[in-house]
C-alpha positions in Angstrom: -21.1 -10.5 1.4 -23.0 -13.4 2.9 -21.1 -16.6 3.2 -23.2 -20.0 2.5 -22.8 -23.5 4.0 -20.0 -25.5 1.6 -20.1 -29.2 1.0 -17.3 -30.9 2.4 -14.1 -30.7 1.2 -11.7 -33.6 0.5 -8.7 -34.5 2.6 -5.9 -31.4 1.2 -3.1 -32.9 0.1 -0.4 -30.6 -0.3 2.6 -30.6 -3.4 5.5 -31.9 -0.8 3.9 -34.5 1.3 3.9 -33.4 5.0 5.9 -36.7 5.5 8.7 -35.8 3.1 11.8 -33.6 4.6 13.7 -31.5 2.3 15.8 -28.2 2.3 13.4 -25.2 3.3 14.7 -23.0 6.4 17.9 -22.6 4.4 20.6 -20.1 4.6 20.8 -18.9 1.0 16.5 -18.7 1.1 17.0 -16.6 4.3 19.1 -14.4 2.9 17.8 -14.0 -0.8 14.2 -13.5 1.4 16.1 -10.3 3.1 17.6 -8.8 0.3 14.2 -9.0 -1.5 12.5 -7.8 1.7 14.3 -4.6 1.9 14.7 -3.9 -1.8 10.5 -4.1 -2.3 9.9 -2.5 1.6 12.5 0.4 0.0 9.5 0.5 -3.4 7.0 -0.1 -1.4 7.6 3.1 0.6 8.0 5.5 -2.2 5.0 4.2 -4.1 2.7 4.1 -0.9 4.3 8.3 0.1 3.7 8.9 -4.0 -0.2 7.4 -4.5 -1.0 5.9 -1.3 -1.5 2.5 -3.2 0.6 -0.7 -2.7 0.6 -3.8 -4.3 0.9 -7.5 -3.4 5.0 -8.4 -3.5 4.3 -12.3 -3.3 4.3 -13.3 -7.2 7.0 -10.7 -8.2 9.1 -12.0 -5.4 8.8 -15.9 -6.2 9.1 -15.7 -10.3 12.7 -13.9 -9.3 13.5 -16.4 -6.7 12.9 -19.0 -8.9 14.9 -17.2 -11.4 17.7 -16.4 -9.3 18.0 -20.3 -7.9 18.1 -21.3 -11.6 21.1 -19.4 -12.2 23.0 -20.0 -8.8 22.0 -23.7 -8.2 18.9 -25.9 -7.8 16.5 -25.3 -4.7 13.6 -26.8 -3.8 10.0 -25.3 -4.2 10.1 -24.6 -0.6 13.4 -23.0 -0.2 11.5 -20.5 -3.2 8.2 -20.0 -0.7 10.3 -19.3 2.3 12.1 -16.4 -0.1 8.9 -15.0 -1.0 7.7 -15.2 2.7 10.4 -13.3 4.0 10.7 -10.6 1.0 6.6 -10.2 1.0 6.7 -8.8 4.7 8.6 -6.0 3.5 5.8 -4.5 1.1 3.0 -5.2 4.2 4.7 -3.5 6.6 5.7 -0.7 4.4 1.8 -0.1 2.8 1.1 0.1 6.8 3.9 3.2 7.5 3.6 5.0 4.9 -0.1 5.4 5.2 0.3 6.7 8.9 3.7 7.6 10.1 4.1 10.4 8.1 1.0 12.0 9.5 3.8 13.0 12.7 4.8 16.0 10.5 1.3 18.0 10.8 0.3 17.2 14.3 1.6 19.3 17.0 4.8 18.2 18.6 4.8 15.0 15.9 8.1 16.0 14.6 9.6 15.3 17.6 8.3 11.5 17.1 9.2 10.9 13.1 12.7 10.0 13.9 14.7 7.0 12.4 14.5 5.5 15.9 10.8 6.3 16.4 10.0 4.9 12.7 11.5 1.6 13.3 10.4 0.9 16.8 6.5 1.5 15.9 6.8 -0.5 11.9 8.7 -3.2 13.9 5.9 -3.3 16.7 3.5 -3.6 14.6 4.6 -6.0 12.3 5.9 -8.5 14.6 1.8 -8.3 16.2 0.1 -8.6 12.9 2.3 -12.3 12.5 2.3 -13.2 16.4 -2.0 -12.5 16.1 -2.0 -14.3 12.7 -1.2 -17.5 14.0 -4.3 -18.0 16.4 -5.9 -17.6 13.3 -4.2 -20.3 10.9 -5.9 -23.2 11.5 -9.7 -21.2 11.3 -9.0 -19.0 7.8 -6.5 -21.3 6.4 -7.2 -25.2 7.1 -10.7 -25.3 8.1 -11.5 -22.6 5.4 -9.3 -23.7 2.2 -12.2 -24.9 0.1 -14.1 -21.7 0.7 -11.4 -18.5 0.9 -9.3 -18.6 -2.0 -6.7 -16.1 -1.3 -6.3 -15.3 -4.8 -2.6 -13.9 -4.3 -1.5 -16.7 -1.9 -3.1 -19.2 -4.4 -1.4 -17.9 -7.2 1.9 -17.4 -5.9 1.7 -21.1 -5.1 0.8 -22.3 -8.5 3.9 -20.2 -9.8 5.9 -21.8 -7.1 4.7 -25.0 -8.5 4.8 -24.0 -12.2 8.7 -23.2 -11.5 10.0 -26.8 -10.8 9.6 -27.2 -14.7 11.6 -24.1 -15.4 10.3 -20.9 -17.3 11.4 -17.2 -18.5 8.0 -15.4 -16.3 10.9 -13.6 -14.9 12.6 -12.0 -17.4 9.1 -9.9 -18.0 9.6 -8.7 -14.2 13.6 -7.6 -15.3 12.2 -5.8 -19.0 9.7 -3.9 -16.6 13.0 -2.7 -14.4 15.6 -2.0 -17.2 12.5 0.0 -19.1 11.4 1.8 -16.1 15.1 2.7 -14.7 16.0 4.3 -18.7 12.6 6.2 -18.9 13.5 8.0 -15.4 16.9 8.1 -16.4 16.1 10.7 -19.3 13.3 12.3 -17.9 13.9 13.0 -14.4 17.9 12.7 -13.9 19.1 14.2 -17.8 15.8 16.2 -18.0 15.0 15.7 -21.8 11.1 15.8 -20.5 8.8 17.0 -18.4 7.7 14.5 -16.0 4.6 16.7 -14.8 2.7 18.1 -18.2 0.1 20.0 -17.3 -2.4 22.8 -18.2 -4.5 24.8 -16.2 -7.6 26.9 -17.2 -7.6 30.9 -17.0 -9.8 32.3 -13.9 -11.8 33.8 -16.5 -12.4 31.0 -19.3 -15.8 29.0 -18.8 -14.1 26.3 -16.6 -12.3 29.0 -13.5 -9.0 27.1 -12.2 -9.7 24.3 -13.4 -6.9 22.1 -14.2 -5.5 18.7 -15.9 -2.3 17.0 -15.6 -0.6 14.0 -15.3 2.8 12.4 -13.7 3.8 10.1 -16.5 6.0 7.9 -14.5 6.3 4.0 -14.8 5.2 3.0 -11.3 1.7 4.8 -12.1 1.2 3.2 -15.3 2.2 0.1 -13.7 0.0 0.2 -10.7 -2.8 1.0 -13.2 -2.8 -1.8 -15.1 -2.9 -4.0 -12.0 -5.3 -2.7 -10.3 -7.3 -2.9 -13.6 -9.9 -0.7 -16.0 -12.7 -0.7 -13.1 -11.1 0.2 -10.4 -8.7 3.0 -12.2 -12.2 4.2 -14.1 -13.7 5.0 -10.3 -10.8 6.6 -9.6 -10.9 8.4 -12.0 -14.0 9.8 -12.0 -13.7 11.1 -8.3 -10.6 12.8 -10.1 -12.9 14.7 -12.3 -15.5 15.5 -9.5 -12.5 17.3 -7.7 -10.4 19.2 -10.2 -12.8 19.4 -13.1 -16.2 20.0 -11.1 -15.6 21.2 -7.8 -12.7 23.4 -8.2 -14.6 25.2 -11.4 -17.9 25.3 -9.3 -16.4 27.0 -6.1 -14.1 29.5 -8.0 -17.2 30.1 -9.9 -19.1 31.3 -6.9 -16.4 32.9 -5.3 -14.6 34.4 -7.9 -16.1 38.1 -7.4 -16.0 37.7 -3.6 -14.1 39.3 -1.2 -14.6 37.4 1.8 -12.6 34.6 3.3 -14.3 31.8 4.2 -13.0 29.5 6.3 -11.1 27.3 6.2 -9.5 29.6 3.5 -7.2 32.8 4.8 -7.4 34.5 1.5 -10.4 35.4 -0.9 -11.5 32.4 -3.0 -10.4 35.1 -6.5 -7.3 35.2 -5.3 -6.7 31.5 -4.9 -4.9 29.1 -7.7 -5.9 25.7 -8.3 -3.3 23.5 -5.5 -5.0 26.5 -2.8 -8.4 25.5 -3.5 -7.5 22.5 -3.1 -5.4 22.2 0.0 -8.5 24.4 2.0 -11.3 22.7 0.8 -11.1 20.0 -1.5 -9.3 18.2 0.9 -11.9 17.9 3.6 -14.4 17.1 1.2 -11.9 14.4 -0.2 -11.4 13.5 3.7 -15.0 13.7 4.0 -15.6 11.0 0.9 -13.0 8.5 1.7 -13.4 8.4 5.8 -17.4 7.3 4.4 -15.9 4.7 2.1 -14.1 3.0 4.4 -16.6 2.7 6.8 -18.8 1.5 4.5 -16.2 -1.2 3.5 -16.4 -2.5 7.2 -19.9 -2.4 7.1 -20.3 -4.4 4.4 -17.8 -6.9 5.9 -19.3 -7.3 9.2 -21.0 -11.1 8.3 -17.2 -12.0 7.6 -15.6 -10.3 10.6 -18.1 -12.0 13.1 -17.9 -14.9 11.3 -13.8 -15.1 11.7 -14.3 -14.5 14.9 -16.6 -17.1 15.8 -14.3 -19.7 14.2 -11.2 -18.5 16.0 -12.5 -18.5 19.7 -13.7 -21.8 18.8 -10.0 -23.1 18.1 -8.7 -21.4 21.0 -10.9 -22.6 23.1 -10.3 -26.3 21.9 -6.3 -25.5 22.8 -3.8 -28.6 21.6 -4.6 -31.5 21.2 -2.7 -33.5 24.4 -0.4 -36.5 23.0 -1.2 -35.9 19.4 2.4 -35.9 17.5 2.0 -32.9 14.9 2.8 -33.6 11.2 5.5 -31.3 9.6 2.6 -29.3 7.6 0.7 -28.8 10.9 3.7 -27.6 13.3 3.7 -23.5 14.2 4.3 -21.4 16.6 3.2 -22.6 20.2 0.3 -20.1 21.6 2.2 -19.9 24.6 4.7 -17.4 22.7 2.3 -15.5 21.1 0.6 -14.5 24.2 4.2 -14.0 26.1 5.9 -12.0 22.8 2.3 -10.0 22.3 2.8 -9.0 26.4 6.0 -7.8 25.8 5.7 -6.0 22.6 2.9 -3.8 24.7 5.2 -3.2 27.5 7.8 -2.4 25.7 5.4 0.2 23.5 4.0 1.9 26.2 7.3 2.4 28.3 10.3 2.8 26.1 11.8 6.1 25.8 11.4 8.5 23.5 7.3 7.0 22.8 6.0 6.1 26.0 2.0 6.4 25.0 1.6 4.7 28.7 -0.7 1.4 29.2 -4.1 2.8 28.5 -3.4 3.9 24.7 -1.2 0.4 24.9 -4.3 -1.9 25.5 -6.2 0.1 23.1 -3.1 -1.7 20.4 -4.1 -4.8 21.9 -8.0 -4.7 21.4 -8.0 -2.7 18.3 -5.1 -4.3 17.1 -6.5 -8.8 17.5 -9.6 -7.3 16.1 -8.4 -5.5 12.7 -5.7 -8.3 12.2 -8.8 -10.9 12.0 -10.9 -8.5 9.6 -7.9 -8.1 7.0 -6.9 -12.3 7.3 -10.5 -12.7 6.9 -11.1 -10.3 3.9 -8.0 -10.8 1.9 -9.0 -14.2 2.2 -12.1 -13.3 -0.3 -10.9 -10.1 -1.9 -7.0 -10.5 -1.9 -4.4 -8.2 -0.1 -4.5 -5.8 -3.3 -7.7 -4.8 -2.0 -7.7 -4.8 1.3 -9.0 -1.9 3.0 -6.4 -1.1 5.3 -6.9 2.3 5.3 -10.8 2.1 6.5 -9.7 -0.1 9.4 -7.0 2.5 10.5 -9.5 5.6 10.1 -12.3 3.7 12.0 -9.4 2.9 14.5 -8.1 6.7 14.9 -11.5 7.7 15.3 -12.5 5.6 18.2 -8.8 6.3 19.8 -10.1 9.9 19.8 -13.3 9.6 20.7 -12.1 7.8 23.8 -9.4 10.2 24.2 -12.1 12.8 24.1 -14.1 11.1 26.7 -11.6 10.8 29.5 -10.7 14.5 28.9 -7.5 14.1 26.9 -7.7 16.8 24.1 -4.5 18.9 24.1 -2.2 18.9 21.2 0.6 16.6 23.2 -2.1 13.9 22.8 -2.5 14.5 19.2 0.6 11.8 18.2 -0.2 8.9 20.7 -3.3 8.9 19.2 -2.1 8.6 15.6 0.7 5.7 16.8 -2.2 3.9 18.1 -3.5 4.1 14.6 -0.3 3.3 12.9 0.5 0.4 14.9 -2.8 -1.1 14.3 -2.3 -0.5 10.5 0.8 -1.9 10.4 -0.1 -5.5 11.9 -3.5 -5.3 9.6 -1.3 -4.7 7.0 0.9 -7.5 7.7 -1.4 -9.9 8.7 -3.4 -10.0 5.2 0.1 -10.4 3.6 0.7 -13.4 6.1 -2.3 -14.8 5.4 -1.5 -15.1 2.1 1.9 -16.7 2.3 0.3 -19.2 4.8 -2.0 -20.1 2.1 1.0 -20.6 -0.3 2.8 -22.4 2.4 -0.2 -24.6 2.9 -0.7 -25.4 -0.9 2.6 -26.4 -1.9 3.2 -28.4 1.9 5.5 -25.6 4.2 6.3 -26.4 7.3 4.1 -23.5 9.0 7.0 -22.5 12.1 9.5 -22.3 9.4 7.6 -19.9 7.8 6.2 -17.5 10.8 10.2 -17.2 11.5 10.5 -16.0 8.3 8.1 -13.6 8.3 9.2 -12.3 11.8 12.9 -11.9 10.1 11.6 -10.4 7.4 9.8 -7.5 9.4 13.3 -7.4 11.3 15.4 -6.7 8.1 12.7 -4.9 6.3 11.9 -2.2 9.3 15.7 -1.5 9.2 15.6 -0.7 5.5 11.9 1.2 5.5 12.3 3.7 8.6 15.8 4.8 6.5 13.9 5.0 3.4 11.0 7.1 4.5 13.6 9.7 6.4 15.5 10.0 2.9 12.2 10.3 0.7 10.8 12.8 3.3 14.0 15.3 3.4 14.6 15.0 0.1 10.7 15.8 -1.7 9.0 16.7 1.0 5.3 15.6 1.2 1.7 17.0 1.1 2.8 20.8 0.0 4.8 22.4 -1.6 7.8 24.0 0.3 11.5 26.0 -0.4 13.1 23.3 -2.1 10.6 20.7 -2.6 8.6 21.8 -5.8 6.9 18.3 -6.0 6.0 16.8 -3.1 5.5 13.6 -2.6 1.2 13.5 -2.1 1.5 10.8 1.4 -2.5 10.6 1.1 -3.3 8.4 3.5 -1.2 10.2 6.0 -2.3 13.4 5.6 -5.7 11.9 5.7 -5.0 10.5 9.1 -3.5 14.0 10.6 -6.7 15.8 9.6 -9.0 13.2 11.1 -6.8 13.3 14.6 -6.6 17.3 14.7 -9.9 18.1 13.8 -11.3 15.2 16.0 -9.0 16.4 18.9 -9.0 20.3 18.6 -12.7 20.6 17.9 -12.1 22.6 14.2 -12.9 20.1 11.6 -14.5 22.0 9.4 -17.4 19.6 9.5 -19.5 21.2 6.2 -17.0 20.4 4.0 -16.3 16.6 6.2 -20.4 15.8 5.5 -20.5 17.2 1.8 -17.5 14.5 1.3 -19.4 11.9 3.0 -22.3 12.7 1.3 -20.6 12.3 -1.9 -19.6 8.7 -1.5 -22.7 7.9 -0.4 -23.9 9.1 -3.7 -21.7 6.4 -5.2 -23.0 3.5 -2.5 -26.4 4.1 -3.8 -25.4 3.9 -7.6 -23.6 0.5 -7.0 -20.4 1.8 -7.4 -17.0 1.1 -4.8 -17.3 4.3 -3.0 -13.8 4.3 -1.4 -12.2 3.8 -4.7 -13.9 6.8 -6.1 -13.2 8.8 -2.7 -9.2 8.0 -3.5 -9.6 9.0 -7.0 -11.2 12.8 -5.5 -8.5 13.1 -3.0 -5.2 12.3 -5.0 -4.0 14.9 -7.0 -5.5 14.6 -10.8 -2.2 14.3 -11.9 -1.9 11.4 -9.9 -4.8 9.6 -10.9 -4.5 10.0 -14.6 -2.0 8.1 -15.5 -3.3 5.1 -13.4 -6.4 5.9 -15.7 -4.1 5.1 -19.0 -2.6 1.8 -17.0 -6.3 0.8 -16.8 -7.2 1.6 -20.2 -4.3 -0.6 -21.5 -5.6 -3.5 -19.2 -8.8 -2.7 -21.2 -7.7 -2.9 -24.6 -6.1 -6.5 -23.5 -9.0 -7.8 -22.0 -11.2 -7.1 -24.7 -8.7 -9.0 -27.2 -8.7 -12.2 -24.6 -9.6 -15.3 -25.5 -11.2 -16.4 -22.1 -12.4 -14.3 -19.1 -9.6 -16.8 -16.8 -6.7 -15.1 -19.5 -7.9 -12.0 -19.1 -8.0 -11.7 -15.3 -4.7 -14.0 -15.0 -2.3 -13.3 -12.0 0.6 -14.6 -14.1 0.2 -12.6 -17.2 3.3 -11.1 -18.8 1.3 -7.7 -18.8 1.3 -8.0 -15.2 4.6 -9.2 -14.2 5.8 -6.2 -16.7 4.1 -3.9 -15.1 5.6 -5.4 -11.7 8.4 -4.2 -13.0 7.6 -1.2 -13.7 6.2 -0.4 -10.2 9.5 -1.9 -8.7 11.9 -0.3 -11.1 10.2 3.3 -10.9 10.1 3.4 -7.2 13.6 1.9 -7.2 14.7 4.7 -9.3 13.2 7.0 -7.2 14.8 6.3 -4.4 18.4 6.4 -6.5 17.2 10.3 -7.4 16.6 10.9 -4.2 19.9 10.1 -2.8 21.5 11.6 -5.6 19.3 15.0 -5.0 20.7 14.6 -1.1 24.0 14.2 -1.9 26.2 17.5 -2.3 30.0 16.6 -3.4 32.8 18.1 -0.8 31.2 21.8 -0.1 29.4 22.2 -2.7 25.7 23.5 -2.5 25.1 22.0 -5.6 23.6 18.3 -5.5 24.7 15.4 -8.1 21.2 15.5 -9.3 21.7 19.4 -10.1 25.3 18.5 -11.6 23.6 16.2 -14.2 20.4 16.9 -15.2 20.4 19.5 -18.0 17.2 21.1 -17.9 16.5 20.6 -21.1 12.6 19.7 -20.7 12.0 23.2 -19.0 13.7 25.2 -21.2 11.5 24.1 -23.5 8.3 25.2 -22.5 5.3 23.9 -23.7 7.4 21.5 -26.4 8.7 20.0 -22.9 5.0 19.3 -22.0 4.4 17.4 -25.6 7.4 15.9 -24.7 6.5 14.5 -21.8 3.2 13.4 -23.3 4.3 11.4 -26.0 7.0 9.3 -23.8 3.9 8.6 -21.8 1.9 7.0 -25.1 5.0 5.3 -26.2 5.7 3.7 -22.8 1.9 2.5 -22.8 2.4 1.4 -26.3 5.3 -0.9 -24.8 3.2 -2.1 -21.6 0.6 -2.9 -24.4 2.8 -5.0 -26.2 4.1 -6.4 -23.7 0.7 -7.6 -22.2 0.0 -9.0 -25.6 2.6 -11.3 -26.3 1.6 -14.9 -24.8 3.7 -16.3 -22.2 3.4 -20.5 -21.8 3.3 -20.5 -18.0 7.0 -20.5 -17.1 8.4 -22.3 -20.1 
């Protein structure tokens, strides 16, 4: 991804002149901001434990604040940004937890750390760094650079900012996505007319052993499918296929007859069912494939990352200019506080109670931490926050926290979780950063006042954490995650996170089973040397197939639309009603998710019996098989309705 010399740019000159004052830092936008930061941090959280995907917040966020000021009273464009600044911080620092905190549960003496005080001390930590190390950066990726990165969700967000001062009804796609989503769930998973899980699973003795297919026909899946689009959701897919339809076959195969245990097993392969096989090898080799991917995501962004930081040592160097009064557009946080709130972030990290990872594993935040934040502003800069690859930085960040640790002779199991909040704590402010980098971008576009904005941010990571480490602790007791366990019969999968607690243990305790690790890596490198995005296709062989499939069918009906578009710029449009529906999907599935869980937790006076349990009728598994159909066609018919959605034609906002 080489970057070439560009022709100079003319003077930007943004929507509100920087010389015109009007309402931006207001109280209504600060609180609007909050509500939505919590309310998509809360979604964010049970789609990131589900899939271990997220998706940008920004657009979603600013079509319902313009909405919302519409029907309460006039704002101004920039009372709308700062909303969608503050409410976007929750979704970054959200992606950022959920794809390492919950790794505490499967290290040794981690459970002691996943508490609600723990949770919001490390998401708040980090993303408080990931805006305070932004800002250094501003002036390099976001001024100097604004002909050449385009930030496509910052960019787009500002043209719907813009868009909105002539009105529109872009929203009311978002609010069909919510009401659609919150009925579907409401018969299938709290009445029970339907399975939610269809599934069918091969005989050990048919041509194709264990093998198995399946699919979780929820909203938020079929939403984040059609986002993400048919490419992307295709690689997945595949890897999905190498795991359950290939591998799984391939090894029961082989060790059907045997009665050996091979390691990392504990039981004979013939005695093992599909989620076994699974959980003791296909995981490593899934480990194995996406820890490759990633790495070879930084690889391949190395030109950019020295080239980001080139440009920002430059601009520090240069400090302020003396005696130069700042326009409004150019105003931000002094240095001075960046360096002085950075200091005592890292203090407070390595000596409050209850964490205390000491100063050495504290620096490590520091270095690791300015250096990932500057890859992810650089990249989502060119590839957007959608596809940022937070989850390569935080493995090739865990990985060097252990080597190190390995090093200077810290390898017991009490080391095992200040190793993984190093990790987390970096992901977090990588997360948040590409998410600030975009609003910045919007901010710059449509002529924010750049201070007024980094405040918001920084409340919004305030109110967000609150709502996220509650969230987590609720979704976590309630499904569980990883395996199954008494009680939780579907788990939420939490990827990333179990991803990162294999990496640390093995790494730390000397028994990764390595084989398996190096057939995995081998794999995606496979798919380097066929052209193809080997850490998509990694995720696709990790995730559970039922998982992964009905992204596939979200990706299909992004397909069928883009084949029946007009023009390449329709097809691939940001602001498409088939995208802001399927934004509502993602939000209004998670959201409901969330209201199951608390309604699964809750157990009326002393009753045993949860409100869940008191209404659901379990209908769907009465039925059997007919349950399974069941489940199947709601699926088709729900596409059917994204489909039509996506098809209709939306002018702009009008």
């Amino acid at each position: 991804m080489q970057e070439t010399e560009k022709d100079p740019i003319p003077e930007h000159k943004p929507y509100i002149a920087a010389s015109e004052f009007i309402p931006e830092f207001t109280p209504k936008a600060i609180i609007l901001g909050a509500i939505f930061g919590i309310i998509f941090g809360a979604a964010s959280v049970y789609l990131g434990l589900k899939v271990g995907l997220t998706v940008s917040a920004s657009i979603p966020i600013a079509v319902l604040a313009i909405s919302i000021f519409k029907k309460i009273g006039k704002a101004t464009i920039l009372e709308s940004n700062i909303v969608q600044t503050i409410g976007s911080a929750g979704e970054s620092v959200a992606a950022g937890v959920v794809f390492t905190i919950p790794a505490l549960l499967f290290l040794a003496g981690g459970i002691d750390y996943f508490q609600y005080f723990q949770i919001f001390v490390l998401a708040f930590a980090g993303g408080i760094l990931g805006v305070l190390f932004m800002v250094p950066l501003r002036k390099s990726l976001i001024v100097k650079e604004h002909g050449n990165l385009p930030y496509p969700e910052g960019t787009a967000c500002a043209d719907v900012l813009i868009a909105g001062e002539t009105g529109g009804k872009l929203a009311e796609k978002v609010y069909y996505g919510l009401g659609i989503a919150f009925l579907y769930k409401l018969f299938m998973s709290i009445i029970g007319l339907w399975k939610d899980v269809p599934a069918y699973v091969f005989d050990k003795t048919s041509v194709m052993p264990n093998a198995s297919i399946s699919a979780e026909t929820t909203p938020e899946l079929l939403g984040v499918g059609y986002i993400i689009g048919p490419k992307i959701a295709g690689v997945m897919m595949a890897g999905a296929v190498l795991s359950y339809l290939v591998l799984v076959p391939l090894i029961s195969f082989i060790g059907g007859n045997s009665t050996m245990i091979i390691a990392p097993g504990d039981i004979p392969i013939g005695k093992m069912n599909p989620d076994d096989i699974r959980s003791f090898y296909i995981k490593y080799i899934g480990a194995g494939a996406v820890t490759f991917g990633g790495i070879m995501t930084l690889i391949k962004t190395l030109p950019t990352i020295v080239s980001a930081f080139k440009d920002s040592f430059k601009d520090l160097r240069k400090g302020k200019e003396a005696g130069v009064e700042k326009l409004r557009t150019q105003r931000e946080l002094p240095i001075s506080y960046v360096l002085i709130g950075s200091l005592i972030l890292v203090l407070f990290i390595a000596f409050i109670p209850k964490i205390e990872v000491g100063i050495l594993p504290a620096i490590m935040i520091v270095i690791f931490g300015f250096f990932f934040v500057t890859v992810s502003s650089r990249i989502v800069g060119i590839i957007g926050s959608s596809s940022n690859p937070i989850s390569g930085m935080t493995i090739a960040t865990i990985m060097a926290t252990c080597l190190i640790f390995v090093a200077i002779g810290w390898t017991g199991d009490a080391k095992q979780p200040i190793a993984l909040i190093v990790g987390s704590i970096v992901c977090i402010a990588s997360a948040n950063a590409g998410a600030t980098s975009q609003d910045l971008k919007t901010g710059y576009i449509v002529g924010a006042t750049p201070i007024k904005q980094q405040l918001g941010l920084l409340i919004g990571v305030f109110v967000s954490t609150i709502a996220i480490g509650f969230t987590l602790k609720l979704l976590v007791d309630t499904y569980g995650i990883g395996v199954k366990t008494p009680g939780h019969d579907h788990p939420l999968g939490a990827p990333q996170a179990i991803l990162m607690s294999t990496i640390i243990k093995g790494l730390l305790s000397h028994k990764l089973p390595w084989s398996l690790v190096i057939i995995g890596m081998g794999v995606s490198a496979v798919m380097e040397l066929c052209g193809i995005s080997s850490l998509a296709f990694a995720v696709g062989a990790y995730l559970p197939f039922s998982t992964t499939s009905p992204i596939f069918v979200g990706g299909i009906v992004k397909w069928i639309i883009e084949k029946r578009a007009k023009s390449k710029a329709e097809a691939e449009s940001e602001l498409g009603p088939g995208a802001l529906f399927s934004s509502g999907l993602i939000a209004g599935g998670a959201l409901t998710g969330i209201a199951i869980a608390a309604l699964y937790a809750i157990k009326p006076g002393k009753s045993d019996i949860s409100i869940l349990q008191m209404i659901n009728t379990g209908i769907a598994d009465k039925l059997g098989t007919t349950g399974d159909i069941l489940g199947i066609v709601a699926f088709v018919v729900l596409a059917i309705v994204l489909w039509y959605f996506a098809s209709r034609k939306t002018k702009e906002l009008a």
